[in-house]
C-alpha positions as CSV (number, residue, x, y, z in Angstrom):
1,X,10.5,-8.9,1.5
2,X,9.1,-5.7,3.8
3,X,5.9,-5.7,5.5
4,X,3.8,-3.2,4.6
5,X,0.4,-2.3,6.3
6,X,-2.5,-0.5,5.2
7,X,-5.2,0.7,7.2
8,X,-8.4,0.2,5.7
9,X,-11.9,1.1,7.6
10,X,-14.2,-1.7,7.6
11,X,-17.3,0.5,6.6
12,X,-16.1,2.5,4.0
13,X,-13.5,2.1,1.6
14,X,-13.1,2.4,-2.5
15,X,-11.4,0.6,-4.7
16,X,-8.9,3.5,-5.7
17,X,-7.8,3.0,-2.3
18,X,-6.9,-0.4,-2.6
19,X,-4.9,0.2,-5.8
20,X,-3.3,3.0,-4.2
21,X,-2.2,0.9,-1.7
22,X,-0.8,-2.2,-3.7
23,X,1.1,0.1,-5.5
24,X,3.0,1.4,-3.2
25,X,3.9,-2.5,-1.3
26,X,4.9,-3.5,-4.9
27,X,7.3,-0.1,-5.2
28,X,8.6,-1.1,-1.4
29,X,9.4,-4.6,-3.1
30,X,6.6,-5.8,0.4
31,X,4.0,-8.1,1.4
32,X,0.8,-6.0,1.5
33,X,-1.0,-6.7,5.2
34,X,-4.9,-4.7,5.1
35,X,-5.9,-4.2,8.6
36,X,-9.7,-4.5,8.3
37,X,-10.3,-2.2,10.9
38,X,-13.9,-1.1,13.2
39,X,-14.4,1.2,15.6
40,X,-16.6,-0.8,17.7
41,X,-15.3,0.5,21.3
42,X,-16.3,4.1,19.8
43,X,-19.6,3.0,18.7
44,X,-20.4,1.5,22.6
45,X,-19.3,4.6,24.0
46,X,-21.4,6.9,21.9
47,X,-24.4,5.0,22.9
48,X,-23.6,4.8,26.7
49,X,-23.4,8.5,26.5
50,X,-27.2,9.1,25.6
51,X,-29.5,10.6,27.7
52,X,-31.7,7.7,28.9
53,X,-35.7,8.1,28.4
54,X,-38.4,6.7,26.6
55,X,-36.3,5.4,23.9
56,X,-34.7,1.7,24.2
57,X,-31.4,2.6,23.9
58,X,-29.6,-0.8,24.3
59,X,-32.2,-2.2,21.5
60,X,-30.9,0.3,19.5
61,X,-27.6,-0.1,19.9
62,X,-27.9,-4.0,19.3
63,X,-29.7,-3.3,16.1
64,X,-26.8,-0.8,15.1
65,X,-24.2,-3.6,15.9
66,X,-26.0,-6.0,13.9
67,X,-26.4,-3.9,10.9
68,X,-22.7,-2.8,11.5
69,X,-21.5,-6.6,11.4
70,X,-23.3,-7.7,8.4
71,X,-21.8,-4.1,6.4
72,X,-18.5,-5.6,7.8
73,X,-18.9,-8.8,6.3
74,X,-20.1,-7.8,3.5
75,X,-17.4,-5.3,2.7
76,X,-14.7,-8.0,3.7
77,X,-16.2,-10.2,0.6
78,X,-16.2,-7.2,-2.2
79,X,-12.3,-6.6,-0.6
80,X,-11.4,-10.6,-1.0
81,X,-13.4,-11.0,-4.1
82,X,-11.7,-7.4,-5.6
83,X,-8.1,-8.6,-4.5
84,X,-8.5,-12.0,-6.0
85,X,-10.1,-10.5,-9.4
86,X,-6.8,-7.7,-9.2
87,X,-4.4,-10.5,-8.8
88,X,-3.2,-9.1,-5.5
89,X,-1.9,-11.1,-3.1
90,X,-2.0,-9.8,0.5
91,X,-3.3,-10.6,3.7
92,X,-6.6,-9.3,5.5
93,X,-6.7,-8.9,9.3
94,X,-9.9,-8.6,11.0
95,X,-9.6,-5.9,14.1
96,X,-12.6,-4.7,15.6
97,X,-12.2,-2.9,18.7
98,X,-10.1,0.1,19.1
99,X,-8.6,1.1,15.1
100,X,-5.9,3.5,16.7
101,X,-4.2,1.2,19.3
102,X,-4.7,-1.4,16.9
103,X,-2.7,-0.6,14.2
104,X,-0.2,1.8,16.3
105,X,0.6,-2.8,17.9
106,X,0.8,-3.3,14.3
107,X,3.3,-0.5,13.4
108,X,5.5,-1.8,15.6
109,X,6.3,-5.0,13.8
110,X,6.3,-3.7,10.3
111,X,8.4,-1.4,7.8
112,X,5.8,1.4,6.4
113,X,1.9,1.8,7.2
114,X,-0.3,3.5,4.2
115,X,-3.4,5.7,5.7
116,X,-5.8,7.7,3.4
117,X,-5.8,11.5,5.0
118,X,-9.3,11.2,5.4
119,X,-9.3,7.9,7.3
120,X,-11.5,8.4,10.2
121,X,-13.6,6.6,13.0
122,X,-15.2,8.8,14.5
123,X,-18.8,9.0,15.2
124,X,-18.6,12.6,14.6
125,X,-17.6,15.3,13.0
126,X,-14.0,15.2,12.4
127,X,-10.8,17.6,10.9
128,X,-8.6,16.7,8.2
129,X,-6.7,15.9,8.5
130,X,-8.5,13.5,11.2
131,X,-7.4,12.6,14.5
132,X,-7.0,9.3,13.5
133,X,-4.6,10.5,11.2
134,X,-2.6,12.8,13.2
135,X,-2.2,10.8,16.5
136,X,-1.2,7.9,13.8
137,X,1.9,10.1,12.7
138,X,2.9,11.1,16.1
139,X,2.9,7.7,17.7
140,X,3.7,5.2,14.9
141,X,6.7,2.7,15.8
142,X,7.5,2.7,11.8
143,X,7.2,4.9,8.8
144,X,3.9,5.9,7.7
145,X,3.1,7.5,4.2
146,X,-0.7,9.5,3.6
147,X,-2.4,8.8,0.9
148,X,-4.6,10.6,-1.2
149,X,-7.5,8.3,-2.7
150,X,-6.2,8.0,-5.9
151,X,-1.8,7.4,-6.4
152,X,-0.9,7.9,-9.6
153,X,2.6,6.8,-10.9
154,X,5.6,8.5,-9.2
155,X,7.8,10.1,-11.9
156,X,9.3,12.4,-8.8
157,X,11.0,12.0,-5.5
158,X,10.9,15.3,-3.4
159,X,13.0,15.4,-0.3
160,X,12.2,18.4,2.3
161,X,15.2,19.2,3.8
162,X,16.4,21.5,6.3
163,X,19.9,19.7,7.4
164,X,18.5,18.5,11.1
165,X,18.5,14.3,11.7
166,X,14.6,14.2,11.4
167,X,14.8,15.7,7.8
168,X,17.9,13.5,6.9
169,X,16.7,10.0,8.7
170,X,13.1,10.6,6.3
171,X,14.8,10.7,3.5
172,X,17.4,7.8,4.7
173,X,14.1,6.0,5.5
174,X,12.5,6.2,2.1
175,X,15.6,5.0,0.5
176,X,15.8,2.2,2.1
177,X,12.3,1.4,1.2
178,X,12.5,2.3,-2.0
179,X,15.6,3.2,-3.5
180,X,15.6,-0.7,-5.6
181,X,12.8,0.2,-7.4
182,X,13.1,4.2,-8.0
183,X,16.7,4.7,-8.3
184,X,15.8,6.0,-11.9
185,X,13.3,8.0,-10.5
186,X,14.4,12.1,-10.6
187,X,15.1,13.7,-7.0
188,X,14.4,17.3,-6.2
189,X,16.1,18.1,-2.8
190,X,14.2,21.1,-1.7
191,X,16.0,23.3,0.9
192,X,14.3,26.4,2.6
193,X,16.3,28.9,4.0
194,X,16.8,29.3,7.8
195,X,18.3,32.5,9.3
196,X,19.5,33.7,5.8
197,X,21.8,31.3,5.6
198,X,21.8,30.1,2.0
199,X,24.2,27.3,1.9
200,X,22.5,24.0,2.1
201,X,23.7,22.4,5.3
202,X,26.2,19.2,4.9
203,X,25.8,19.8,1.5
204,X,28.8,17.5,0.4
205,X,27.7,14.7,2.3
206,X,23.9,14.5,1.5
207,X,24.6,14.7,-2.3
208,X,27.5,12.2,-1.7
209,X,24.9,9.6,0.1
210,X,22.4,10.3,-2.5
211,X,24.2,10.0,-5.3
212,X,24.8,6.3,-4.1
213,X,21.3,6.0,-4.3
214,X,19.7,7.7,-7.4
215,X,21.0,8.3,-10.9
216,X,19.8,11.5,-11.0
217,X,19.4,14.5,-8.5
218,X,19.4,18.6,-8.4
219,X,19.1,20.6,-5.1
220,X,16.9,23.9,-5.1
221,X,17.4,26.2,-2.5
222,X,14.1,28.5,-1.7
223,X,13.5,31.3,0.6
224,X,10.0,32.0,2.4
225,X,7.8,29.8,5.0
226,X,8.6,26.1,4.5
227,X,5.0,25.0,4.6
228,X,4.0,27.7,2.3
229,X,7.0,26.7,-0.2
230,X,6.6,23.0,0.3
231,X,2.5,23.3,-0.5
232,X,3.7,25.2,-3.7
233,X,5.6,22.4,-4.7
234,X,2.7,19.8,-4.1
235,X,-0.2,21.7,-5.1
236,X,-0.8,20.9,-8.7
237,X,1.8,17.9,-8.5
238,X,0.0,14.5,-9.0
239,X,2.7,12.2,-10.0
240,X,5.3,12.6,-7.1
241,X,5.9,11.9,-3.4
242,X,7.5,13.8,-0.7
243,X,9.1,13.4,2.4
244,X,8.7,15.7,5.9
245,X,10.7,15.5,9.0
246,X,8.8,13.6,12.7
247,X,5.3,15.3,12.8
248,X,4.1,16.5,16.2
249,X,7.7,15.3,18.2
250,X,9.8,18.0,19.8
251,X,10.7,21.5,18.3
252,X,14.7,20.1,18.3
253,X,13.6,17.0,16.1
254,X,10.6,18.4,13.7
255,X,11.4,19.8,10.6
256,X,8.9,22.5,10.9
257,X,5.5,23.1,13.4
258,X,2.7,20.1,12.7
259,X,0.0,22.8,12.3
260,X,2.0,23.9,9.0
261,X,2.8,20.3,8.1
262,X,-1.2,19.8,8.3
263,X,-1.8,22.4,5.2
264,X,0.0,20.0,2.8
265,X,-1.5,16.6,3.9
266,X,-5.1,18.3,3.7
267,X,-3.8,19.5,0.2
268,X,-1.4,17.3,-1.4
269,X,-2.3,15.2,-4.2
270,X,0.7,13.1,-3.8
271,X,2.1,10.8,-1.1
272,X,3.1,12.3,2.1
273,X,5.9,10.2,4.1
274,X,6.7,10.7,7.4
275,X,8.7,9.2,10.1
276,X,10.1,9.9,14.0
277,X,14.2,9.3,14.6
């Protein structure tokens, strides 16, 4: 059985979410692991940072810890009492503190980590994708696949591919997650062009290693900006899943800038998995 993680913020999470998440463990053939995560280090430090003056600051932040704790404990009941009533069987980990270090510990004992894009513990405004999000991709120790809220049923595998390791070892990645259970699935291997060069690099080999893997797969070679071809593909698609080469890593071992790769996870309405060689 693989371990599979899901991040999950103590304070705000739906029950889409939670399906979402199951769903994918079951597809992996894993053990779902929810980290129950709150940002209370974040929460001290935006308090400590307040001008001091009439107002009682430190009563005010005890008050906002208290109300914080009972939300917590609150929502971890409506998440146990939802899981048993679903018939899902995982396990809930409790980890205040510091959500990002957290769950980058985690990552390094486990075999993929689910994050909604628009995870985020920040006390204030924040991008999206957020900068929980993004420093998650560059400095996971294991796969990690962005969700949006709602996962429908995948009925299509799309692997980006450019011909470098990081693009190959993604999609090598994913099938060893998931090739048991969506070997049936159909697999569109989607090749931009680089430096006119049409040919689809190591083109025997990759269709020889994925023909051991799926039953049945086509290759479509495009020609334009990757990202802008890539968000085509995902747009308007709700029932797939696509993989991208290391996000953020070095230009030699990303498939294209993390900027570009940005545009898709804010826009997808599919999975988006990602891992680092």
């Amino acid at each position: 059985m693989k371990k599979i993680l899901a991040t999950v913020d103590a304070l705000h999470f739906s029950e889409h979410e939670l399906r979402s998440y199951k769903y994918i463990a079951d597809k992996a053939r894993g053990t779902l692991t929810i980290l129950f995560l709150e940002n209370i280090a974040g929460e001290a430090i935006h308090y400590a940072t307040l001008e001091s003056g009439t107002l009682d600051y430190e009563a005010i932040f005890a008050d906002s810890m208290k109300e914080r704790k009972e939300k917590s404990q609150e929502n971890k009941k409506r998440l146990q009492d939802f899981c048993r009533d679903s018939g899902m069987d995982v396990i809930i980990r409790e980890l205040p503190g510091v959500p990002l270090a957290e769950a980058l510990e985690e990552s390094r004992f486990a075999d993929l980590l689910l994050v909604r894009c628009d995870t985020t513990f920040s006390v204030i405004k924040d991008s999206n994708p957020t900068r929980f999000v993004k420093d998650l991709l560059v400095e996971a120790q294991c796969p990690v696949m962005v969700m949006p809220e709602t996962t429908h049923y995948i009925r299509e595998i799309i692997f980006s591919y450019n011909g470098t390791f990081s693009s190959t070892f993604a999609i090598r990645q994913f099938t060893d997650l998931f090739s048991d259970s969506l070997s049936e699935t159909p697999v569109k291997v989607v090749y931009i062009t680089e430096d006119e060069e049409k040919k689809i690099p190591y083109g025997k080999l990759i269709k020889e290693y994925l023909n051991h893997h799926y039953e049945e797969v086509t290759y479509h070679t495009l020609e334009g900006k990757p990202s802008a071809e890539l968000l085509g593909l995902t747009l308007h698609n709700t029932n797939g899943v696509i993989t991208l080469g290391a996000y953020g890593r070095s230009k030699t071992s990303r498939f294209f800038h993390h900027s570009d790769a940005d545009v898709i996870l804010r826009t997808a309405n599919i999975p988006v998995f990602i891992t680092h060689p």
